[in-house]
N, C-alpha and C positions, 0 to 999 in steps of 0.2 A: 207629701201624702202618699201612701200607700196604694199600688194598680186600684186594687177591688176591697177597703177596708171594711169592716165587718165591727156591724152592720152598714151595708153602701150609701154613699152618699151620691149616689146615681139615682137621675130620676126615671122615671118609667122608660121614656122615651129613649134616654141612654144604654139603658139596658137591655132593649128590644135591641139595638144596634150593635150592640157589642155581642150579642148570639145570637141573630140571626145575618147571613150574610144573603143582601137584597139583590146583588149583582148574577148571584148563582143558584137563588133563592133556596136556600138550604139552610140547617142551623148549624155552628159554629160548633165542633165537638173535639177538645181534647182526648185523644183514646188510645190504645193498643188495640190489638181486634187479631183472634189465629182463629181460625178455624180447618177443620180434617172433612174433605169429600168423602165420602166411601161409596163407593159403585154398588149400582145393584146387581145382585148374582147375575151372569150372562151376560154382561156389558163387553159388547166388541167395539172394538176402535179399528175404521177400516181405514186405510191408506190407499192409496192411489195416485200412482205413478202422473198421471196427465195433470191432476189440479192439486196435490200435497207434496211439501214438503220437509225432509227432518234435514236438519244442517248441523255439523260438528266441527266447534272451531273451539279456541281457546278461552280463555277466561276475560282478555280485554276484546272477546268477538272480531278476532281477526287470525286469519290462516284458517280461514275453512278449507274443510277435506273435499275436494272435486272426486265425481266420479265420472269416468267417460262415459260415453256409448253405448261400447262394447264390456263394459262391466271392471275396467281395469282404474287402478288410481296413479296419479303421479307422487312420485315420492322424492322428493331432494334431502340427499345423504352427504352431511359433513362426515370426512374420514380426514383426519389427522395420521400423518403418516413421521413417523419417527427418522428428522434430519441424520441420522447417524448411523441408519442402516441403510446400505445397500445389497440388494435385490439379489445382484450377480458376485457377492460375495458371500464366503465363508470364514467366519474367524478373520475378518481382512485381507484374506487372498482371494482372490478373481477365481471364479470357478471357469474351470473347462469344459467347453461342449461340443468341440470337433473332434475326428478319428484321430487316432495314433499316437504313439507310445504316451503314458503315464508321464505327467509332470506334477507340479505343487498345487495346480489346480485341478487336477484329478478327484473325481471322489470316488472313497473307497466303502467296499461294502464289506461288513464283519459277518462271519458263520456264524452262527454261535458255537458254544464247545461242545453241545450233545446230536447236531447234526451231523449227516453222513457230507463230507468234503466233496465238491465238485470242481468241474472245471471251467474257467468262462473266457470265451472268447473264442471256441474254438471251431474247427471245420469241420465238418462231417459229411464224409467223402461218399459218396455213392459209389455201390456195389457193381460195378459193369464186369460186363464180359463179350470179346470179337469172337470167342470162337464155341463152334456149337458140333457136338456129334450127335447124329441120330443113329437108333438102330431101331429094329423090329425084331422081335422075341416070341417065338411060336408059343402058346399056349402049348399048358399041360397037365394032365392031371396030378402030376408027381414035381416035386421042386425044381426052378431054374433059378438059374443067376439073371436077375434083371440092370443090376450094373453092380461091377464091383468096384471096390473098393477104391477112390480117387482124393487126395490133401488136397488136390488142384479146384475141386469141383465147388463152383458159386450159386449153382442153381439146377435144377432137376425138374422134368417134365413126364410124366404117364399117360397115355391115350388107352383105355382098356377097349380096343377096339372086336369086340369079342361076346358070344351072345351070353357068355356065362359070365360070373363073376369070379375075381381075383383079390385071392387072400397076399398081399405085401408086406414084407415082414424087415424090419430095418435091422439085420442082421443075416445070422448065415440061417438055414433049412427051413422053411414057412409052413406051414402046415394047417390042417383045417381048425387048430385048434391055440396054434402057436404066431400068431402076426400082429403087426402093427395096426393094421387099417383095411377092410372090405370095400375092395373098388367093384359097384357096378357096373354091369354093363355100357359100354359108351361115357363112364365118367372121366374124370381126369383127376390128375391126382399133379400137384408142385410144390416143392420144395422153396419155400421161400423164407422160412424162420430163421432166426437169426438164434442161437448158432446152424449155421448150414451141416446135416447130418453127411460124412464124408463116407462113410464106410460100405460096405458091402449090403445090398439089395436084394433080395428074392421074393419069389413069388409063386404059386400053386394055384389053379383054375380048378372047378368045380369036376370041369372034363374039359380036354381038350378038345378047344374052337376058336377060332380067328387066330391074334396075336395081342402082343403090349410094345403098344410105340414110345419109344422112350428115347428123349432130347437131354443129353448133359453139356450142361455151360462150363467153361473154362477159363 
């Protein structure tokens, strides 16, 4: 015989049992059921650190995401590292990583071809010098020779000791109209550029007062 044949051969009493369930007192209902909330305008959902929580874990709810404290998360990283490669090699030679000379583990660095070539490895020698001449050079109104001309010379010193100012001219006859450089009074003046100018020095003072102290390095 058929569960519920139609018309049933259930009597009242049977029937009342078969939908309703007395245990949970509800009635027995085969159904699907969706339904869509929709918030009314202005609906805030407040959270709160002391008494809520949002948890993020996977889909069989396990490997939840921990946060610490201090706001940081722990993260465990599988890296797979490739059994064939070594670290301290190139191409299968052992790279080099102590001073001196070039071997097979050496690496090399390529210019390219539109660069200007340089040099690498190399020293660079500071400019010294033991020995020093001073001299003192009266002012005047008309040209002196404040140092002539020296190959040897590494460095050059000026004290315009003098209440006027001095026209210096990196060459020969200076004049109020023809110089290098206007040293003020009490200034100084040093030759320190590279290239060091060798040649002959003069100089012309507005009028003559005091002198030019002048220290050449050799």
């Amino acid at each position: 015989m058929a569960l519920n044949p139609n018309p049933s051969e259930l009597d009242f009493q049977q029937i009342i049992q078969r939908a309703f369930n007395g245990t949970d007192d509800r009635l027995r209902v085969d159904a699907e059921l969706s339904a869509s909330i929709i918030a009314p305008p202005g609906l805030e959902v407040s959270i709160q650190a002391a008494d809520d929580n949002i948890a993020i874990r996977n889909s069989n709810n396990s490997n939840e995401l921990l946060i610490n404290n201090d706001g940081s998360i722990n993260v465990n990283a599988n890296i797979s590292a490739d059994p064939d490669v070594n670290l301290f090699q190139v191409g299968g030679t052992a790279t080099s990583v102590n001073n001196g000379t070039a071997d097979n583990g050496t690496q090399r660095v390529v210019i390219a071809s539109n660069n200007t070539a340089f040099s690498v490895n190399s020293v660079v020698a500071l400019n010294t010098s033991s020995t020093a001449s001073v001299s003192q050079v009266a002012s005047s109104g008309s040209n002196v020779t404040l140092l002539a001309s020296n190959s040897s010379r590494k460095n050059a010193v000026f004290y315009n000791n003098s209440e006027q100012s001095c026209y210096v001219k990196f060459g020969t006859t200076a004049s109020l109209v023809s110089f290098t450089i206007k040293m003020e009074p009490g200034s100084i003046l040093i030759l320190d550029t590279t290239p060091i100018y060798t040649g002959r020095i003069d100089g012309i003072w507005d009028s003559a007062d005091g002198a030019m102290a002048v220290t050449e390095l050799t």
